[in-house]
N, C-alpha and C positions, 0 to 999 in steps of 0.2 A: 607214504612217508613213515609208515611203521606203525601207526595209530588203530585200534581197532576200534570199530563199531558195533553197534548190538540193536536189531531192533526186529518186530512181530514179524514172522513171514506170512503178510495180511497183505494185498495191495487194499489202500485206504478208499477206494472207488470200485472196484469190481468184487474182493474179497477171495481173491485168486492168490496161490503161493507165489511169492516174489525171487523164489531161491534159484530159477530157470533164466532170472533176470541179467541181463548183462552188466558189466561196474564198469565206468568210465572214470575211473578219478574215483571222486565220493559221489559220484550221480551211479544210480541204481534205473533201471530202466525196465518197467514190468512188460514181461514177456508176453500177458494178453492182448494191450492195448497201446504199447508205446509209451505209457505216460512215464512221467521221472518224476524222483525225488531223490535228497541230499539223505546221504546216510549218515553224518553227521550229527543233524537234529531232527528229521525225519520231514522237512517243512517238503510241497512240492513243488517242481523246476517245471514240470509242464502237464499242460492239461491231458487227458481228460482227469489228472489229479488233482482235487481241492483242496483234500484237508489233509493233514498233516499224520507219518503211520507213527504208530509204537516204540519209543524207542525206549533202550533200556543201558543206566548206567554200566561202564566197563572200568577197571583199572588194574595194572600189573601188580602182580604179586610174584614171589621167586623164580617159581618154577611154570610161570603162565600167565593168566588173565582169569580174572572173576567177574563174572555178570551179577548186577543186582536185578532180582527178577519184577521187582515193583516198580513201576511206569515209572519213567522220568517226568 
């Protein structure tokens, strides 16, 4: 919907890069293990993820988007 997201390329359970991962929507789905999470707010949608990754503030600016790099 046009919305960008920002968050650790960490999966929160294995600690494997998440960027191989497939997006369904806003569901992120690590390519280790299958688990999901909402890219959104980083909470997760299926086990074997508990806890919730990284996410990091985004908003438009002119010519693009700016991430803040300190944790949401």
């Amino acid at each position: 919907d046009g919305e960008y997201y920002a968050l650790e390329n960490r999966c929160p359970h294995a600690a494997v890069p998440l960027d191989g991962g497939r997006l369904e929507g806003t569901v992120l789905e690590c390519p280790l293990h299958g688990g999901r999470l909402d890219v959104r707010d980083g909470s997760p949608t299926r086990f074997p993820i508990r806890l919730p990754v990284v996410t990091f503030p985004v908003r438009r600016v002119a010519d693009g988007i700016e991430i803040d790099l300190s944790p949401a």
